[in-house]
C-alpha positions as CSV (number, residue, x, y, z in Angstrom):
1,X,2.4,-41.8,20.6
2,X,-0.3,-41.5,17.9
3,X,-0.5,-38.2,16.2
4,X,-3.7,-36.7,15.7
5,X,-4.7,-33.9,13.2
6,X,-8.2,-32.1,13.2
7,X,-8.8,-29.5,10.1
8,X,-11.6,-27.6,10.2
9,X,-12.6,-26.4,6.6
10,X,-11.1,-29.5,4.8
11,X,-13.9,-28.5,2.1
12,X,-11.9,-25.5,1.5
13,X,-9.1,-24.1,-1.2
14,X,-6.2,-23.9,1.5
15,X,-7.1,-27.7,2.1
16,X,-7.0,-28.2,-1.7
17,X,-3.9,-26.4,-2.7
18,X,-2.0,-26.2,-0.1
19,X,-2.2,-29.1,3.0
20,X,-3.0,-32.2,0.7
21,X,0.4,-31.3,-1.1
22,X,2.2,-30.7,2.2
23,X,0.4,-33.6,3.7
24,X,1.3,-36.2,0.4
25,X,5.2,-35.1,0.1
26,X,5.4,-35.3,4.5
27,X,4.2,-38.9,4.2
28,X,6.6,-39.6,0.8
29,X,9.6,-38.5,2.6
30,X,8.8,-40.4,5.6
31,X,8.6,-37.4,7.8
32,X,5.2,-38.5,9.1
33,X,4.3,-42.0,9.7
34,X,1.4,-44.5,9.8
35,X,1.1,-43.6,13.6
36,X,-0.7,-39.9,12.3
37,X,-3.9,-39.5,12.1
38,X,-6.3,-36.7,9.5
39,X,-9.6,-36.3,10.6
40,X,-11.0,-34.0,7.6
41,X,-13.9,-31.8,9.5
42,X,-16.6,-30.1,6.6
43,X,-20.3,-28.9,7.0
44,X,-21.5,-31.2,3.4
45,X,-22.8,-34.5,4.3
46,X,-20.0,-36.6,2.5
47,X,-18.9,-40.0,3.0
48,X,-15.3,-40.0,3.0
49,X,-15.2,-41.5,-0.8
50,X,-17.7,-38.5,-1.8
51,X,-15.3,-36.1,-0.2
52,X,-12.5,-37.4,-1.9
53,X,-14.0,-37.3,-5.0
54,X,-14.8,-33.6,-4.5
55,X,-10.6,-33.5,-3.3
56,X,-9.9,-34.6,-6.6
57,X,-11.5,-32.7,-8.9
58,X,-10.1,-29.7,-6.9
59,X,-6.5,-30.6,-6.8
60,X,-3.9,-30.2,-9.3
61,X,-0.8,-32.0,-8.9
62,X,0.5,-35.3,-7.9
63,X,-0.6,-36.6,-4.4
64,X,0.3,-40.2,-3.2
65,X,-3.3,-41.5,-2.3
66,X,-1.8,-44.9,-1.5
67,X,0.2,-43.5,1.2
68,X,-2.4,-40.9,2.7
69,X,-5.8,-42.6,2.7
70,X,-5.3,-45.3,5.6
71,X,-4.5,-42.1,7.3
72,X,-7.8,-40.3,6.6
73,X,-11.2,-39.7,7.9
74,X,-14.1,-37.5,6.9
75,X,-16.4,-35.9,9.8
76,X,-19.1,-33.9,8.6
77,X,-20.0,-31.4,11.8
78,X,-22.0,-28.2,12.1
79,X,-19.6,-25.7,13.8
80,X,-22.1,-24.2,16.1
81,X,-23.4,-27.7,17.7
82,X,-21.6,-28.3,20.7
83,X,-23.2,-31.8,20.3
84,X,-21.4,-32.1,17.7
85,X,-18.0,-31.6,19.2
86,X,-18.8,-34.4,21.7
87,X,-19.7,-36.9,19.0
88,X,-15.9,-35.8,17.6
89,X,-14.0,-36.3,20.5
90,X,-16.2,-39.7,21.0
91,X,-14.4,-40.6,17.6
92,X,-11.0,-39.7,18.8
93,X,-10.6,-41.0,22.2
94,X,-12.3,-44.6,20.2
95,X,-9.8,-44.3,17.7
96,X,-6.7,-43.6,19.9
97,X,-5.7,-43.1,24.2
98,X,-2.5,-42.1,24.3
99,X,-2.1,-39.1,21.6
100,X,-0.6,-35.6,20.6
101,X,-3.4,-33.9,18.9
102,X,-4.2,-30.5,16.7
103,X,-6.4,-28.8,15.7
104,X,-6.5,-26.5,12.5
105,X,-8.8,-24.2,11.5
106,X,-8.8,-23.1,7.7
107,X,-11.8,-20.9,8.2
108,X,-13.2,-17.6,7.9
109,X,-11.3,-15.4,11.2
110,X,-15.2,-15.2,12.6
111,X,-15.2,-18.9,12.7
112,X,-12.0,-18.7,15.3
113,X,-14.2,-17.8,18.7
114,X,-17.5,-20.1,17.4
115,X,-14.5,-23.5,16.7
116,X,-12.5,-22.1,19.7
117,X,-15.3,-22.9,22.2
118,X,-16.5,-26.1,21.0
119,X,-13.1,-27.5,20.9
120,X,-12.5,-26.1,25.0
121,X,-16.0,-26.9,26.1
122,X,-16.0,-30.5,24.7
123,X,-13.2,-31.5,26.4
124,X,-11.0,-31.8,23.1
125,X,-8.3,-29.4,24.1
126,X,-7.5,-29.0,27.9
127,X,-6.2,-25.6,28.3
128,X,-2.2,-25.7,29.6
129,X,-2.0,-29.2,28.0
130,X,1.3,-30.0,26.4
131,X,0.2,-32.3,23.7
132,X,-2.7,-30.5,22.4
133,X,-2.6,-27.4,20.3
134,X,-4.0,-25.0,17.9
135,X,-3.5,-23.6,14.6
136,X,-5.0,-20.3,13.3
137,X,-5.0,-19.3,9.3
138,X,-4.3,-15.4,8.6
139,X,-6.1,-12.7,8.4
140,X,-6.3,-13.0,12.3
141,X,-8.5,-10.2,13.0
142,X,-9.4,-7.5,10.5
143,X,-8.3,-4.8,12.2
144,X,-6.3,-4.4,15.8
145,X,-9.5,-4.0,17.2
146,X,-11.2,-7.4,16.3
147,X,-7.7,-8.9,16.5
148,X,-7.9,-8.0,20.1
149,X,-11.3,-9.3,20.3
150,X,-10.2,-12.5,18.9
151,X,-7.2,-12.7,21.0
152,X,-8.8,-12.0,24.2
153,X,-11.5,-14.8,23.6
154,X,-8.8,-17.6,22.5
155,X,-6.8,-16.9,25.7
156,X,-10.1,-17.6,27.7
157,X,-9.7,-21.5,26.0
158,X,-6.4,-22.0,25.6
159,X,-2.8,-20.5,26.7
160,X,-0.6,-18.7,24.3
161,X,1.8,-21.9,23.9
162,X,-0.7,-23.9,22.6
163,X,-1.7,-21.1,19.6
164,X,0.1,-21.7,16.5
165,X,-0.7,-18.7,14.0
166,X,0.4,-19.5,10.9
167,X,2.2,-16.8,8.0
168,X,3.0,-19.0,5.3
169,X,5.9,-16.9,4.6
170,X,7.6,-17.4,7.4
171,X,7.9,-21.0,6.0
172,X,9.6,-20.6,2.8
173,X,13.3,-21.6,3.0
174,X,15.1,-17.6,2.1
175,X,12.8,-15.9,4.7
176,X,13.9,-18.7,7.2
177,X,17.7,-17.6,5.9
178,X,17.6,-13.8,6.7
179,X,19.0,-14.9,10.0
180,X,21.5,-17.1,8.5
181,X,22.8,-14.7,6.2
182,X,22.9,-11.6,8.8
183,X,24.6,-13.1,12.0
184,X,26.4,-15.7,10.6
185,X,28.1,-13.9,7.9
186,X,30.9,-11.1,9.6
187,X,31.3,-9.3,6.2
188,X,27.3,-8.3,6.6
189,X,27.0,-8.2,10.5
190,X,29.5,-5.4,10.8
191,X,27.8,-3.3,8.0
192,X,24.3,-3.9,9.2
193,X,23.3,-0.1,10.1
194,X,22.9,3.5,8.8
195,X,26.4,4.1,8.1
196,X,26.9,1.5,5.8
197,X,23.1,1.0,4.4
198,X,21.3,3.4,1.9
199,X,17.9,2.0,1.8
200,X,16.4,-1.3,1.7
201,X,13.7,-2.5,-0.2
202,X,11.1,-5.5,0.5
203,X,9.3,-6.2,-2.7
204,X,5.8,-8.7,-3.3
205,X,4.5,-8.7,-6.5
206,X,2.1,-10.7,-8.5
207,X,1.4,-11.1,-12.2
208,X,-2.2,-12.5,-11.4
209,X,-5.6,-10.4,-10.3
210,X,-7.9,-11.2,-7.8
211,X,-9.4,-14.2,-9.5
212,X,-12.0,-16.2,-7.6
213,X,-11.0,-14.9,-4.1
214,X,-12.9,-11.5,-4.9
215,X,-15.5,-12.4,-1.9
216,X,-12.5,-12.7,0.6
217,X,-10.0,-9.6,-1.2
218,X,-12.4,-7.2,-1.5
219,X,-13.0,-6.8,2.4
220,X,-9.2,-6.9,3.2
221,X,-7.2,-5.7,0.0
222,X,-3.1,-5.0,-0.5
223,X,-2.1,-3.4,2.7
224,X,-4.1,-5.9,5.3
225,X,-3.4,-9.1,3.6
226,X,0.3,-8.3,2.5
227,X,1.9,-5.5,4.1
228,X,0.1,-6.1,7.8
229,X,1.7,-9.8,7.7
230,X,4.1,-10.9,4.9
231,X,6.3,-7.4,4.5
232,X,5.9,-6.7,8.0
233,X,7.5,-9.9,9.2
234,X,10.3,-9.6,6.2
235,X,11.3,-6.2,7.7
236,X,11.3,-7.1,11.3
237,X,13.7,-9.7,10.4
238,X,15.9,-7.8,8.7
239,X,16.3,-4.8,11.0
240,X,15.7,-6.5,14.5
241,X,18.7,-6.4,16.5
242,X,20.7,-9.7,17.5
243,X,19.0,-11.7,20.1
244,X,20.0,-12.7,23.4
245,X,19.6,-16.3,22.1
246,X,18.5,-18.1,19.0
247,X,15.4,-19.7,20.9
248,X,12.2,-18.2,19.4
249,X,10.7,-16.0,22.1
250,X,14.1,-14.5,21.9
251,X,13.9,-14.1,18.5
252,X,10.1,-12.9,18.5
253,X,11.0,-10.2,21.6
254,X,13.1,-8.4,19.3
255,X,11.0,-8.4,16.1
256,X,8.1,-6.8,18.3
257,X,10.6,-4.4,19.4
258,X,11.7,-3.1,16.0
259,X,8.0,-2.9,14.6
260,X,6.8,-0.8,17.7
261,X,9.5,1.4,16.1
262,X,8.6,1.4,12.1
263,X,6.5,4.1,11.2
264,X,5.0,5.1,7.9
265,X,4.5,8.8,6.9
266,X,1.2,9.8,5.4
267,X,2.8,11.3,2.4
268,X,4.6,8.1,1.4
269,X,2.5,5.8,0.5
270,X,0.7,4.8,-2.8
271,X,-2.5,2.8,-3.1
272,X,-3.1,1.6,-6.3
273,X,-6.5,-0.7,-8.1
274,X,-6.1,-2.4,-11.5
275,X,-8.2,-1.6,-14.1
276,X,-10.7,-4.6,-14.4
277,X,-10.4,-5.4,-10.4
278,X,-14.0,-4.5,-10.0
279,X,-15.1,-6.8,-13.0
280,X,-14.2,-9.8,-11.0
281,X,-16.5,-12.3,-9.3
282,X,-17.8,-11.3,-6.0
283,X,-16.3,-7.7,-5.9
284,X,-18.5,-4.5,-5.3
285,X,-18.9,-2.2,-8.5
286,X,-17.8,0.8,-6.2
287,X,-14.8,-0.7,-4.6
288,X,-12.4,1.5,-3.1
289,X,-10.0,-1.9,-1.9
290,X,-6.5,-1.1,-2.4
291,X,-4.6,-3.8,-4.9
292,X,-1.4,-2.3,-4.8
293,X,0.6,-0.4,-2.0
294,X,3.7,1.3,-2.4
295,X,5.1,2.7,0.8
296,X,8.6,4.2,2.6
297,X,8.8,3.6,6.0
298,X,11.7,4.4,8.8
299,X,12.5,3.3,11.9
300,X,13.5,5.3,14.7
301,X,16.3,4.0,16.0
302,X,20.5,4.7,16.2
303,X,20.7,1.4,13.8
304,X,18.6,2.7,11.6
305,X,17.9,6.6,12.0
306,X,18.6,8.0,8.0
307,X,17.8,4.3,6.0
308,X,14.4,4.3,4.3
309,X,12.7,1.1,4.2
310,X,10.5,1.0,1.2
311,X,7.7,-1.6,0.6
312,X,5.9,-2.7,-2.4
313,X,3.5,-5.1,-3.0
314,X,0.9,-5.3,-5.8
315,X,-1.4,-7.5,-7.9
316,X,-1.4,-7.6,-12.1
317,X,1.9,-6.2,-12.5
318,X,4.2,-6.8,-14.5
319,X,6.3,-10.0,-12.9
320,X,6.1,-12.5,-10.1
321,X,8.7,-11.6,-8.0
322,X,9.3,-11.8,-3.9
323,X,12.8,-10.4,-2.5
324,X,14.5,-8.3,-0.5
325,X,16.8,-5.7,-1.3
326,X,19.9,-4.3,0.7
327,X,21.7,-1.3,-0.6
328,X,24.6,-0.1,0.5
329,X,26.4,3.7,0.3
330,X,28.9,4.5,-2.1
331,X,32.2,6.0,-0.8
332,X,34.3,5.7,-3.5
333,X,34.9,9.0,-4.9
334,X,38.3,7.9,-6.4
335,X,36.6,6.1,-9.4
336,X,34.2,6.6,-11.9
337,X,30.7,5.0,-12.3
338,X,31.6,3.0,-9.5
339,X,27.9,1.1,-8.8
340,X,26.5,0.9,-4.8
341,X,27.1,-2.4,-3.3
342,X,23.8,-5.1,-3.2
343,X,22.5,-7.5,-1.3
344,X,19.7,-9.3,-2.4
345,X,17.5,-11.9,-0.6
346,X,15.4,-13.5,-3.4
347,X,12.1,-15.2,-1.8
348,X,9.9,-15.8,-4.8
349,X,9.6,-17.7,-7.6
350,X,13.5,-18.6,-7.4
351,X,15.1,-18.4,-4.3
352,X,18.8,-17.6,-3.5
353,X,21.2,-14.7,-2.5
354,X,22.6,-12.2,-4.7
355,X,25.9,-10.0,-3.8
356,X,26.2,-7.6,-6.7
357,X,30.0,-6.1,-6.1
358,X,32.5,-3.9,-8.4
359,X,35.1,-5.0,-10.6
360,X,37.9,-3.8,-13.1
361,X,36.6,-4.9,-16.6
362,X,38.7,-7.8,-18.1
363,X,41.5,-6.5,-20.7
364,X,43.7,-3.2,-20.6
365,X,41.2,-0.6,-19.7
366,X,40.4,0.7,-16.3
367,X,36.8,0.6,-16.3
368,X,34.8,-0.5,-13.3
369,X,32.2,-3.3,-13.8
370,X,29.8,-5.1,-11.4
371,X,30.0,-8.9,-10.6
372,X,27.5,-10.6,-9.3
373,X,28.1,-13.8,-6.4
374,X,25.1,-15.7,-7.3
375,X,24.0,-18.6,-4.7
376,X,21.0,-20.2,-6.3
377,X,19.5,-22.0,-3.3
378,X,16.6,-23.6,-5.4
379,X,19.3,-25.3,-8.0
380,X,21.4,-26.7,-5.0
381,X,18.8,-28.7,-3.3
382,X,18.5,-32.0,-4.9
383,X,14.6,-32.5,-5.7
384,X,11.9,-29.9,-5.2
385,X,12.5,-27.5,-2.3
386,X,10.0,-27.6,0.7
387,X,6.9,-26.0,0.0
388,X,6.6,-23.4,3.2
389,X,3.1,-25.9,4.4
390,X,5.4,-28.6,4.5
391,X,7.8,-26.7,6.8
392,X,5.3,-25.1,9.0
393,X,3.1,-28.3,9.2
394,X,6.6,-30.5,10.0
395,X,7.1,-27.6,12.9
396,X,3.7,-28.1,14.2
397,X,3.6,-32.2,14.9
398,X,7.4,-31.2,16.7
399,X,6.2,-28.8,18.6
400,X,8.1,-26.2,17.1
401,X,6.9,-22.4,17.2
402,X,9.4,-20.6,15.8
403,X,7.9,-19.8,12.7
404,X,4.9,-18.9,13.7
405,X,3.6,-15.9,14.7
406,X,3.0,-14.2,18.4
407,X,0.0,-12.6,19.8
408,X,2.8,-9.2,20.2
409,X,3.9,-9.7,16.7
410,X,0.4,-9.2,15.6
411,X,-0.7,-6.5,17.7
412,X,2.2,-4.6,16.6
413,X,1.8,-5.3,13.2
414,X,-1.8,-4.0,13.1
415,X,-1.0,-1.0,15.1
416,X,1.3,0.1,12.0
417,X,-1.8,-0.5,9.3
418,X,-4.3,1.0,11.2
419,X,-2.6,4.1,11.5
420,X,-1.8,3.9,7.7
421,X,-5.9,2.7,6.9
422,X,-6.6,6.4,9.0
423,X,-4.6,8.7,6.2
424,X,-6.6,9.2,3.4
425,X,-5.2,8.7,-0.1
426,X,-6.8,8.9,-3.8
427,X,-7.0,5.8,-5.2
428,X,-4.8,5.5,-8.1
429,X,-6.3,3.2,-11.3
430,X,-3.2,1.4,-13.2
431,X,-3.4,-0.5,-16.2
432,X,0.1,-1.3,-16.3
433,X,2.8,-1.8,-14.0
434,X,4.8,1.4,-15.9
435,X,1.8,3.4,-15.4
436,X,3.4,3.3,-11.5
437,X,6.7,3.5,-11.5
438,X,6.4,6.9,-13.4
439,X,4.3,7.8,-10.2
440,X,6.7,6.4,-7.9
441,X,10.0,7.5,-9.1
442,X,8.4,11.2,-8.7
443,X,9.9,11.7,-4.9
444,X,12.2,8.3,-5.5
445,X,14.8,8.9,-7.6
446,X,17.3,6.2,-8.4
447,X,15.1,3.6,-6.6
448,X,12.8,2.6,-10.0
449,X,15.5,0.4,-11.3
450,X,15.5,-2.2,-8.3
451,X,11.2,-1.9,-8.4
């Protein structure tokens, strides 16, 4: 059966950067074959040589053009011209009959109802069908309320198995180990809960600013497009309880559960601009947007009753650096400077697990010393790991949905932020990343050494 791919804004920086890598190294590795098919979908009247011309001045490493451009095809549309969505499915049902076909929308979330209903009314998705589906970019709503909005219109075109929402960081190889590494692991799965656990810590940070995304940042800033998706899908994994099965509903049932049960007091939380953010292109010169969020959360559970779960993510600080941290209580009163136990999860830029443990120092004295297991899953695969588009787009022509998101996840999700958008905090103006940790360590002592 021919496999059919539709992206909507292939004129676009997530087309650029992201899906013609995924797309060339798929092809390369022979995961995808000569029977797929790329329609690119843009509003500029391009031929497809013009568009690629365009494509290549835009991208910046190595694709395999030979292999990818029998498979392409540029169709210039107007999004709001149903007409147009007939002429498209005219070209597809010309091209192939029997097909499995998607549809992927890297556009603006407003653009998700107008695309939504072209695609349903021309005929180009059949609503229940098993072979056609959907694919939505985050943010996916700006708030619960337009989320809801959104949702409640897509479910008039299409049913919920056929929406693929896509969190890229679901598809990086560590965050699609926390599993592995909880329930597989006995010495880990017996000491995952409050009287074992001190705190935990999920950590996002960035060297770089806003640079030219300062028309799309500056309306959604640290805690919408971060903490609302990324962290809040890191902590659900870590603290959800074991599922009934390892099928993805199952899974997804019991990250919903946990969130409904995170909460994040008003007097935790940091919000945090850079000094320069407003110099950027396309960001207002009174801008109140958040670039940095620092934030202890709990959740209210037996599990975890007691274990603060602190979150930080940020922009221009002082290291790129994506992980999460487990620490564990000290009970051993018998020894001196005897260091807590860690676990840590490392996402971002090198990924791997760390187990820091104690140790007598070599030689005749008594001292106690940490070790550190290192697994370094980045040096053990042969090659370049999978970027997390090449996962997630692999997923999506099998018809695989476990690492994508559910309308519950979201709702949940945005439930949390909203509450946190309703506290009002001052906005604090760094120009260095030390500048904060003096501010956090304030009502967090011991924690600024893991931060």
């Amino acid at each position: 059966m021919k496999k059919i791919i539709t992206i909507f804004g292939a004129t676009g920086n997530l087309m650029y950067k992201k899906l013609f890598p995924a797309f060339s190294n798929l092809f390369k590795n022979r995961f995808l074959d000569s029977k797929t098919k790329i329609y690119l979908v843009g509003r500029k009247d391009y031929t497809l040589e013009d568009y690629l011309l365009e494509a290549k001045k835009e991208i910046k490493t190595n694709i395999e053009w030979d292999l990818l451009l029998p498979q392409l095809n540029y169709i210039q549309m107007d999004f709001s011209n149903s007409d147009d969505y007939i002429r498209l499915k005219t070209i597809i049902n010309d091209d192939f009959t029997e097909k499995d076909k998607m549809f992927y929308l890297a556009v603006p979330p407003q653009l998700f109802p107008v695309i939504s209903k072209g695609i349903n009314s021309s005929g180009l998705i059949t609503k229940g069908s098993d072979n056609e589906r959907i694919v939505f970019e985050k943010p996916f709503g700006e708030d619960l309320t337009t989320a809801q909005k959104i949702n409640k219109e897509l479910w008039q075109y299409f049913e919920e198995k056929q929406i693929y929402r896509i969190d890229h960081y679901l598809g990086k190889e560590m965050i699609q180990n926390i599993l592995i590494v909880r329930f597989t692991n006995t010495i880990f799965e017996q000491a995952w809960n409050n009287k074992t656990i001190s705190s935990i810590q999920i950590i996002a940070k960035e060297t770089e600013g806003v640079l030219r995304r300062g028309n799309y940042y500056d309306k959604v800033g640290a805690l919408k497009d971060m903490v609302q998706s990324h962290l809040l899908q890191m902590v659900s994994l870590v603290t959800m309880e074991r599922p009934k099965s390892f099928a993805s509903d199952d899974i997804k049932d019991e990250k919903v559960k946990v969130i409904k049960q995170l909460s994040i007091d008003k007097k935790d939380i940091i919000l945090g601009q850079y000094q320069g953010y407003k110099d950027a292109i396309n960001i207002e010169s009174n801008s109140a947007t958040e670039t940095f969020v620092f934030a202890k959360a709990c959740i209210n559970n037996d599990r975890w009753k007691g274990v603060p779960i602190y979150l930080l993510t940020g922009k221009s600080l002082d290291e790129k650096r994506s992980e999460i941290i487990i620490n564990f209580k000290n009970d051993s009163s018998d020894f001196k400077n005897v260091l807590n136990n860690k676990l840590i999860i490392r996402v971002a830029p090198v990924e791997g697990v760390n187990f820091i443990f104690n140790v007598k120092e070599a030689g005749l004295s008594e001292k106690v010393v940490p070790a550190n297991l290192d697994y370094c899953h980045t040096c053990n695969y042969l090659g370049n790991t999978p970027e997390a588009y090449e996962k997630l787009l692999l997923d999506l022509f099998n018809k695989q949905n476990s690492l994508f998101t559910r309308w519950d996840e979201i709702e949940s999700s945005w439930k949390v932020i909203d509450e946190v958008k309703t506290y009002k905090h001052e906005l604090f103006i760094y120009n260095n990343y030390e500048e904060i940790k003096e501010l956090i360590v304030k009502g967090n002592e011991g924690l600024i050494d893991d931060l």
